[in-house]
VEXFI-685377 format. One line per 5 residues: for each residue x, y, z of N, C-alpha, C. Coordinates in pm, whole numbers, plus 50000, padded with zeros to 5 digits. Example, Ala and Ser with C-alpha at 12.3 -4.5 7.8 and 13.67 -1.06 7.14 Angstrom:
51319,49431,50780,51230,49550,50780,51320,49670,50780 ~ 51285,49775,50708,51367,49894,50714,51290,50003,50787
This chain:
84018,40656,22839,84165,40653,22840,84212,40522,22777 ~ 84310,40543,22730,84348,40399,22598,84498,40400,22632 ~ 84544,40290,22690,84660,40264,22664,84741,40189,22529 ~ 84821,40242,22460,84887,40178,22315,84941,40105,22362 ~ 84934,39993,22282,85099,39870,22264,85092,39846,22168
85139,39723,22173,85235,39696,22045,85100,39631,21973 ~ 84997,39544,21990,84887,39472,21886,84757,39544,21944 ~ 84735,39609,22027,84633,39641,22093,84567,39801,22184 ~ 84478,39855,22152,84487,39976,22250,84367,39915,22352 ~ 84459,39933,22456,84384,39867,22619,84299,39997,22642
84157,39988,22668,84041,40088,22704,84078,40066,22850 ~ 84081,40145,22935,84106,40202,23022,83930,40265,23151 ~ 83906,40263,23062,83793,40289,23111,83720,40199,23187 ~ 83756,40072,23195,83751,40007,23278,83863,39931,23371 ~ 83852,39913,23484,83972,39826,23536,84041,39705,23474
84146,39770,23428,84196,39566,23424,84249,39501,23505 ~ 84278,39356,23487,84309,39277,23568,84449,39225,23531 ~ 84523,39217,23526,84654,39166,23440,84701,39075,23545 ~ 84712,38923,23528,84786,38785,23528,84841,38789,23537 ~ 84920,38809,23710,85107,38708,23700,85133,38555,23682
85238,38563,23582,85266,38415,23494,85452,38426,23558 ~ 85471,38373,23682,85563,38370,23724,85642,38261,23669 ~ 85770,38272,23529,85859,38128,23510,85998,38109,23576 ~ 85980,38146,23704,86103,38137,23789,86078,38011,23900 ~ 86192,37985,23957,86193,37844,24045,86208,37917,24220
86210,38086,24183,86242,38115,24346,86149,38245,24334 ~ 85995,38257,24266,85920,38361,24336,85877,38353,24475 ~ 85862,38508,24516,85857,38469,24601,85687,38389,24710 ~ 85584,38389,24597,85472,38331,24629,85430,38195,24537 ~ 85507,38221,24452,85494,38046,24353,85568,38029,24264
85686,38050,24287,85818,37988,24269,85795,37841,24236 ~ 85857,37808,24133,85821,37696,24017,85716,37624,23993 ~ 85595,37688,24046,85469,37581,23995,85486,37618,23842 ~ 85533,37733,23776,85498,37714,23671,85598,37756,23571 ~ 85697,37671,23611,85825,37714,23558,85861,37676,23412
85787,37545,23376,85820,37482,23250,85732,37549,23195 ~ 85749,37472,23040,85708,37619,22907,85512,37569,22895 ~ 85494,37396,22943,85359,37402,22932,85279,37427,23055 ~ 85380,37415,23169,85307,37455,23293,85231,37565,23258 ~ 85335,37693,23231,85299,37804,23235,85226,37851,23071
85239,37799,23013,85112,37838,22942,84958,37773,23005 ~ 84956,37639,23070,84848,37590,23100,84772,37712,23192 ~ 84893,37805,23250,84884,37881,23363,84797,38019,23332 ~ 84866,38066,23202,84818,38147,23093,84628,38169,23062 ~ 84646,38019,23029,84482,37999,22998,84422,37968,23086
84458,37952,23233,84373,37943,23361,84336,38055,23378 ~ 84423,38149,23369,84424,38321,23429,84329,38358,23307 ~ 84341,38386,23159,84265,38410,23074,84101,38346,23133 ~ 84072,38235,23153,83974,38174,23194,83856,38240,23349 ~ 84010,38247,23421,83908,38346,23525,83920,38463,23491
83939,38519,23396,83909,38672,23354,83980,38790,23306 ~ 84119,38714,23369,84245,38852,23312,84218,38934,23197 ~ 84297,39023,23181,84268,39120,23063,84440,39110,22986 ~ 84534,39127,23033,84639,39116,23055,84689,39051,23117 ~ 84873,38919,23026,84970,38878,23118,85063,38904,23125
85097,38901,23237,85266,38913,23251,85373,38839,23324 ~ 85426,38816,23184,85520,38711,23218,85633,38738,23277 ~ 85721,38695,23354,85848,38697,23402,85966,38585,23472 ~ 86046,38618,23402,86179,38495,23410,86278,38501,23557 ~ 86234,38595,23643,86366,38668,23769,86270,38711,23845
86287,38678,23940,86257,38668,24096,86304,38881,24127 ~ 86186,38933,24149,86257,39019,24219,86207,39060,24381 ~ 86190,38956,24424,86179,38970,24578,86290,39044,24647 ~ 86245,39098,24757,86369,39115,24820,86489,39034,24859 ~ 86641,39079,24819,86716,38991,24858,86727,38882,24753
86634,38862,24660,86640,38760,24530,86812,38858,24434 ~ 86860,38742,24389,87000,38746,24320,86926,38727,24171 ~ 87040,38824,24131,86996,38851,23954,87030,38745,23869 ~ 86913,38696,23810,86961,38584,23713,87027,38591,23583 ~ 87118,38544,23529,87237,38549,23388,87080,38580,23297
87146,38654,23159,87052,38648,23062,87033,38526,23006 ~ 87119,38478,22987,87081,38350,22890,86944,38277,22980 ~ 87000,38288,23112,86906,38175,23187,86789,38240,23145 ~ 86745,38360,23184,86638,38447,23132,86557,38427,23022 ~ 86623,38436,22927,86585,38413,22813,86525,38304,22775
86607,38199,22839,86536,38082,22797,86446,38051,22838 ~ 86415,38096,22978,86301,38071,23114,86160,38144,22971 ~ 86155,38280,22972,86057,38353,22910,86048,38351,22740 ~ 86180,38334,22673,86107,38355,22507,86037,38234,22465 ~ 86049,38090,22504,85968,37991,22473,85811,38002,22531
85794,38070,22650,85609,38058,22716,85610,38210,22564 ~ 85633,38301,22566,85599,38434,22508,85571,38364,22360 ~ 85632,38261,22279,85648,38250,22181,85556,38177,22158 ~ 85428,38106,22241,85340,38032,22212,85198,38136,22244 ~ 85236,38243,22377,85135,38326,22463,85099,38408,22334
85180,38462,22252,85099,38556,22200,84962,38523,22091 ~ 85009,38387,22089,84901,38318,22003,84721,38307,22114 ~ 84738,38370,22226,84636,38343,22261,84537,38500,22267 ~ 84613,38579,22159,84510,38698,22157,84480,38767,22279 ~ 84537,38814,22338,84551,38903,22476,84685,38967,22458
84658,39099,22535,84783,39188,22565,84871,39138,22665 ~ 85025,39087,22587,85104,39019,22675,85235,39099,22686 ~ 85261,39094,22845,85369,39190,22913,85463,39086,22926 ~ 85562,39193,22958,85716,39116,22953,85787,39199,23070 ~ 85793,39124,23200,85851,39154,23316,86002,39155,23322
86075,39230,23275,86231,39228,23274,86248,39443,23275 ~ 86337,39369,23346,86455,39450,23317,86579,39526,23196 ~ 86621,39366,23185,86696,39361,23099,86676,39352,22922 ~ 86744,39470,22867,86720,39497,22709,86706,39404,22637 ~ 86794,39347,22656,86806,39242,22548,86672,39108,22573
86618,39150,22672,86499,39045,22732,86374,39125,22648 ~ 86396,39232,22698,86277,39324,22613,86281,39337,22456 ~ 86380,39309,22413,86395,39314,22274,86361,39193,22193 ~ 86388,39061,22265,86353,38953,22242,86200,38940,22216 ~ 86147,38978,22369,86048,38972,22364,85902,39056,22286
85977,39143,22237,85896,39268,22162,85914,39210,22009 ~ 86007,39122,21945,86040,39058,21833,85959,38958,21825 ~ 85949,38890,21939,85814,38804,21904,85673,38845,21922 ~ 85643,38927,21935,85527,38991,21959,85468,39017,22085 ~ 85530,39073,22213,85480,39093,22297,85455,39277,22299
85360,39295,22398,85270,39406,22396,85341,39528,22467 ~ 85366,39454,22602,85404,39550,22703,85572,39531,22776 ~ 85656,39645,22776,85754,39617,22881,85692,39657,23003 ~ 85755,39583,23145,85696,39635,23254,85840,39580,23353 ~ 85856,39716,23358,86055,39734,23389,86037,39773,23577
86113,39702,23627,86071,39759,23758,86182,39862,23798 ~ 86289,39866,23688,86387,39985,23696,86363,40094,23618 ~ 86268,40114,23506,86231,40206,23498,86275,40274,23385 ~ 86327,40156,23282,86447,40171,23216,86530,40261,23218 ~ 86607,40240,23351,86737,40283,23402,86856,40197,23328
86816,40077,23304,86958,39982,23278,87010,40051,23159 ~ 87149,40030,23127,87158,40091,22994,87091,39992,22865 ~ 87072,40079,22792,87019,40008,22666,86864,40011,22640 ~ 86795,39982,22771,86641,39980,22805,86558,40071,22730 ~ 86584,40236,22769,86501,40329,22701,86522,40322,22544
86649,40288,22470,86658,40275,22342,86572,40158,22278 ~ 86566,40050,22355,86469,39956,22350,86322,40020,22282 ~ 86269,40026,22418,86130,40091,22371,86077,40237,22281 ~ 86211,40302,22300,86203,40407,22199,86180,40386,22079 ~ 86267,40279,22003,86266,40211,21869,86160,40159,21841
86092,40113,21935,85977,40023,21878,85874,40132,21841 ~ 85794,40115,21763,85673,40181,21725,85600,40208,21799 ~ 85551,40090,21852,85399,40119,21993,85374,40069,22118 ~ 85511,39953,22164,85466,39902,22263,85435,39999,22412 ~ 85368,39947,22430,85354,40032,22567,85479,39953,22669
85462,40063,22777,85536,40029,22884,85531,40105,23047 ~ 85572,39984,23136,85489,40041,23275,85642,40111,23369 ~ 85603,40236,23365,85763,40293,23454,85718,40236,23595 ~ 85783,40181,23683,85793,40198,23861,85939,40238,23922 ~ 85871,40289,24028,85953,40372,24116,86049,40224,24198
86120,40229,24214,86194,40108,24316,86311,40198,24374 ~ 86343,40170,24532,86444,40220,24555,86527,40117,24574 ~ 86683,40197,24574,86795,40098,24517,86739,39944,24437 ~ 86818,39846,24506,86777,39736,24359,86694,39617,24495 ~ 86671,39498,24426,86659,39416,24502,86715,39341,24605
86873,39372,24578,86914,39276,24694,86913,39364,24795 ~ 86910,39484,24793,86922,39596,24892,86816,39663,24972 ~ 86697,39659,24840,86614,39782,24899,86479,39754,25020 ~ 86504,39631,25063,86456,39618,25180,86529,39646,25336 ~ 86688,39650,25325,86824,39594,25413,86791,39804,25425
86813,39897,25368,86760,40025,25375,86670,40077,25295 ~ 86574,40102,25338,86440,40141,25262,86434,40293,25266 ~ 86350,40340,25182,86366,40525,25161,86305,40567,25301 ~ 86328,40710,25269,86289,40800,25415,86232,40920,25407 ~ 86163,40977,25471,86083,41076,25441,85924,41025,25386
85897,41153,25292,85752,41145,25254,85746,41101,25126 ~ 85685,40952,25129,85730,40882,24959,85642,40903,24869 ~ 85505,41014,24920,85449,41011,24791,85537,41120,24686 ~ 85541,41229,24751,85593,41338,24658,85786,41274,24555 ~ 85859,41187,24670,85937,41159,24613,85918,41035,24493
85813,40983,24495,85775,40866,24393,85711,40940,24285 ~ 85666,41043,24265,85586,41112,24184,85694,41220,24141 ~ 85803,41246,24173,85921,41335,24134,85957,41221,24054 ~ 86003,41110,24088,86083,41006,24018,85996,40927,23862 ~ 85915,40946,23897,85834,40881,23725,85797,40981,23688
85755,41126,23715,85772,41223,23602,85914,41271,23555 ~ 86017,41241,23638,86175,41204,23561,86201,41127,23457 ~ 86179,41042,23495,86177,40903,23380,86081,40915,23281 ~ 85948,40972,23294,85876,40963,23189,85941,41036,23102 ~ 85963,41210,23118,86024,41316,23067,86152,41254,22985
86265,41185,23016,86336,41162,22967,86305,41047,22855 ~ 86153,40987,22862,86102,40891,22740,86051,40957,22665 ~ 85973,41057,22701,85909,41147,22597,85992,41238,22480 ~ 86101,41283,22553,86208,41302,22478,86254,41220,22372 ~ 86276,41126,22391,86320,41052,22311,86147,40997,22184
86088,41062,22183,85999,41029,22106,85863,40935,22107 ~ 85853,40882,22219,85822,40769,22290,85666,40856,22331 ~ 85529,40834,22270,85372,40887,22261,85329,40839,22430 ~ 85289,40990,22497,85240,40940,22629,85117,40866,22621 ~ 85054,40798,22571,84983,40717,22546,85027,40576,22569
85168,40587,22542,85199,40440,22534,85271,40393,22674 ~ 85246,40552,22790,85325,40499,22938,85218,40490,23025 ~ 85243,40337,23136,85172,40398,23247,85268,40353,23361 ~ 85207,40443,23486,85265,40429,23603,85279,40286,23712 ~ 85387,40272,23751,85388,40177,23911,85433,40262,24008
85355,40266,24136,85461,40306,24231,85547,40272,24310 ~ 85513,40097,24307,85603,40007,24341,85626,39971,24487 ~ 85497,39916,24502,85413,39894,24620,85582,39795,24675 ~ 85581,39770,24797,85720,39696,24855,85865,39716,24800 ~ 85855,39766,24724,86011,39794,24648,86086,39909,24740
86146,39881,24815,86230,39966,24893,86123,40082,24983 ~ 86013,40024,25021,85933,40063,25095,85896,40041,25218 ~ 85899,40114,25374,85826,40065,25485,85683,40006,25485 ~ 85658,39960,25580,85478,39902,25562,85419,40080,25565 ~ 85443,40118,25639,85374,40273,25643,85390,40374,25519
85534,40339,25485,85537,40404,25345,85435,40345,25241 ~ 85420,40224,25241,85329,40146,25146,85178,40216,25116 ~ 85141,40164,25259,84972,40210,25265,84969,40398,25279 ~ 85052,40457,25271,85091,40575,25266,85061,40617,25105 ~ 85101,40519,25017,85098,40517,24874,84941,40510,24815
84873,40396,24906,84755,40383,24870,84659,40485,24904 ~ 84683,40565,25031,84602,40592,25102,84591,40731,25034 ~ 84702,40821,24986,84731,40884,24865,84732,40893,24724 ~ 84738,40764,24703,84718,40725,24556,84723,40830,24449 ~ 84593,40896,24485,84472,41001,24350,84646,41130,24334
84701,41169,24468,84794,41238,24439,84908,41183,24296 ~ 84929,41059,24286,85024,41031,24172,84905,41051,24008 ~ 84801,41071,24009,84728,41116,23906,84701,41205,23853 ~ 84788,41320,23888,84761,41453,23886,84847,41494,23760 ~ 84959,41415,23694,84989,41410,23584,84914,41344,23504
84860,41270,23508,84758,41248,23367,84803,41087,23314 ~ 84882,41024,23361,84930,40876,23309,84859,40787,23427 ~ 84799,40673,23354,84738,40546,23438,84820,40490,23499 ~ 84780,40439,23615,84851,40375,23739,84850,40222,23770 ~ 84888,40144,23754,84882,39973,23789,84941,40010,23912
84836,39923,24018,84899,39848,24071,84905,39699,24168 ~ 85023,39694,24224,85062,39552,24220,85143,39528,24374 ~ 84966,39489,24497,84982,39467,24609,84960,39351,24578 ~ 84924,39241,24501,84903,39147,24532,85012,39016,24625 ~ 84960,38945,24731,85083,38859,24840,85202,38999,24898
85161,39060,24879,85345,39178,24910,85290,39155,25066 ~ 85423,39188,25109,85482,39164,25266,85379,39275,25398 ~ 85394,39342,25289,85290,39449,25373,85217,39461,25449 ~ 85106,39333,25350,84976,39270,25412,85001,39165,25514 ~ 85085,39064,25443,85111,39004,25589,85165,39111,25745
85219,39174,25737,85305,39297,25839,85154,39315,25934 ~ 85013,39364,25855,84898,39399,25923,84808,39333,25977 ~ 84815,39197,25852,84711,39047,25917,84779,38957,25964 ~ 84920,38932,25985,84978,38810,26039,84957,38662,25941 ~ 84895,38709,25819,84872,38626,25735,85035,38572,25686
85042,38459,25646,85182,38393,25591,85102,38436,25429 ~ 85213,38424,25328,85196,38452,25169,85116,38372,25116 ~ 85112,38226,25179,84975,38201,25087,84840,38229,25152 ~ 84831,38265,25231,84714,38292,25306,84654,38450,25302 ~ 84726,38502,25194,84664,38684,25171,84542,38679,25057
84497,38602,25004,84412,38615,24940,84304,38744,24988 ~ 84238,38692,25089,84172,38812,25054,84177,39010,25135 ~ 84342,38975,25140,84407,39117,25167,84460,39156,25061 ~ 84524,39067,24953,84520,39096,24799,84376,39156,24737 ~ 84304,39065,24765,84178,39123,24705,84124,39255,24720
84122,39279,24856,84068,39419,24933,84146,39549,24890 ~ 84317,39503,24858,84391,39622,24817,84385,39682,24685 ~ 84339,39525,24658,84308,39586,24499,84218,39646,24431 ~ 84107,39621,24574,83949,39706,24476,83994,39843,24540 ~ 84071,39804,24668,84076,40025,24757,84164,40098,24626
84290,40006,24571,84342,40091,24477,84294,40104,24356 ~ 84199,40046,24326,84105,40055,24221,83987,40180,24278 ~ 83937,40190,24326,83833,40326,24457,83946,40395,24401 ~ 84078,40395,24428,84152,40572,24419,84188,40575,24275 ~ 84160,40516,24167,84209,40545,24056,84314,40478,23977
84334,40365,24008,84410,40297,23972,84352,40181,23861 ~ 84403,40209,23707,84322,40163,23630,84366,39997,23587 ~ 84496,39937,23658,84521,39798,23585,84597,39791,23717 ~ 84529,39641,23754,84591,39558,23924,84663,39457,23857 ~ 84771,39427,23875,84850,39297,23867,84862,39201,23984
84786,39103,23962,84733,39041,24072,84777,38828,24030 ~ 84771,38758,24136,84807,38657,24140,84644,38567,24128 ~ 84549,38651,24206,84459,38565,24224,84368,38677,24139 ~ 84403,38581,23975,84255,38629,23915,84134,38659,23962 ~ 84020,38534,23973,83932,38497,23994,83895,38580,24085
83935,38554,24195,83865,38666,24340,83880,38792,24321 ~ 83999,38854,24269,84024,39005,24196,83878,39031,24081 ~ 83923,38954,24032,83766,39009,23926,83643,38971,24000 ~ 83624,38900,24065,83474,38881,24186,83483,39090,24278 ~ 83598,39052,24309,83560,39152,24380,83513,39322,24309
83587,39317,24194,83580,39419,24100,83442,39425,24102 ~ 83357,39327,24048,83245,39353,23963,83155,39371,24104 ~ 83191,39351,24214,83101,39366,24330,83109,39569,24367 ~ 83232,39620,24327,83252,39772,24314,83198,39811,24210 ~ 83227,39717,24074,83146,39841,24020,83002,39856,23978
82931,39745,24050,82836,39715,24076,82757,39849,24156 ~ 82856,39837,24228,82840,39997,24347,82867,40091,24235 ~ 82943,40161,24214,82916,40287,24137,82850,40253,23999 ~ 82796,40172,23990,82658,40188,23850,82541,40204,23898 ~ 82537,40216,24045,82417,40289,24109,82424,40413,24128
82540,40502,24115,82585,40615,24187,82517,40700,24059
């Protein structure tokens, strides 16, 4: 399985690892260590170093309850790290929302949009439609950030998360947009209970039944603390564990904070099934 973008087709066939390169001053697990343009490239080639396959960068906080940042601020936070990152030969994502962020960023050569609305905003799907090849990651989120923790969805969230990105995909495909070039989030904490969460994982293989690859992205989420009493910097290795179980159900690219131990733990699984 090969995912397209814009300089690169990502083989699939093995797990990737994709690098959060957080350039905001209020994430919600490392909020401005790497906010300036050489922090976060230094940050870039740390993550490249322990192993990433993929980064992704992002200018806006979307924690729960985090307030939407102006574009300009945006812009400036992410097109200066993107405008040096792509020089480091890796498939580089672009965490926004917003079009005109994605457009920026696809002009200088970035790989991937990875929209946590799903390109709902207006303008978004015309975005990536136009472009030739970038790929891009749909997720499910209910309502937006400042909200979707204050009421979270109800009922049974696998079938309704798997109604909602074969919506959105359908309406990309339409527009011309090669299923090759989509993959899935289901959007682990985004307007989710803890039970709805691990409900997601524990189900997973069900969102695969359409045929598009799945990232995903438990890494620090609230969740884990909810089960270990762990505080956010102390999930390391409940990040780790979620990421090889959602890797076990089929989940072909983890977006993860802690390279290094993510790829330790990988190669200790597939260590296990190269015996099988």
């Amino acid at each position: 399985m090969l995912w397209q973008t814009s300089r690169f087709q990502i083989d699939l066939a093995t797990p990737r690892v994709m690098g959060i390169v957080n350039v905001t001053p209020d994430s919600f697990s490392d909020g401005g260590q790497h906010a300036g343009v050489s922090a976060a490239l230094r940050h870039c080639e740390q993550l490249l170093a322990q192993g990433a396959h993929i980064l992704d960068i992002g200018g806006e906080s979307t924690r729960p309850g985090s307030p939407a940042v102006p574009l300009d601020e945006e812009l400036a936070r992410v097109l200066p790290v993107v405008r040096e990152a792509v020089a480091l030969g890796v498939p580089l994502s672009i965490d926004t929302y917003k079009p005109q962020v994605m457009q920026a960023a696809l002009d200088l050569g970035a790989d991937i949009v990875n929209d946590i609305w799903a390109l709902r905003r207006d303008g978004a799907a015309e975005v990536v439609a136009r472009h030739p090849a970038c790929g891009v990651c749909l997720m499910h989120m209910h309502r937006d950030p400042q909200t979707m923790q204050v009421a979270p969805m109800e009922g049974d969230v696998v079938p309704q998360v798997l109604s909602f990105l074969a919506q959105q995909t359908s309406a990309l495909l339409a527009r011309g947009v090669a299923a090759s070039r989509i993959v899935w989030d289901a959007g682990t904490g985004f307007g989710k209970t803890v039970a709805q969460n691990f409900a997601l994982l524990a189900r997973q293989r069900e969102l695969l039944g359409a045929g598009y690859p799945l990232l995903a992205g438990w890494s620090r989420k609230s969740s884990l603390g909810a089960v270990t009493g762990l505080d956010v910097g102390q999930r390391l290795v409940p990040s780790v564990a979620a990421a090889v179980l959602a890797v076990e159900r089929g989940a072909r690219v983890v977006r993860v904070h802690d390279v290094a131990a993510t790829v330790a733990g990988l190669k200790v699984w597939s260590a296990m099934n190269s015996e099988n």
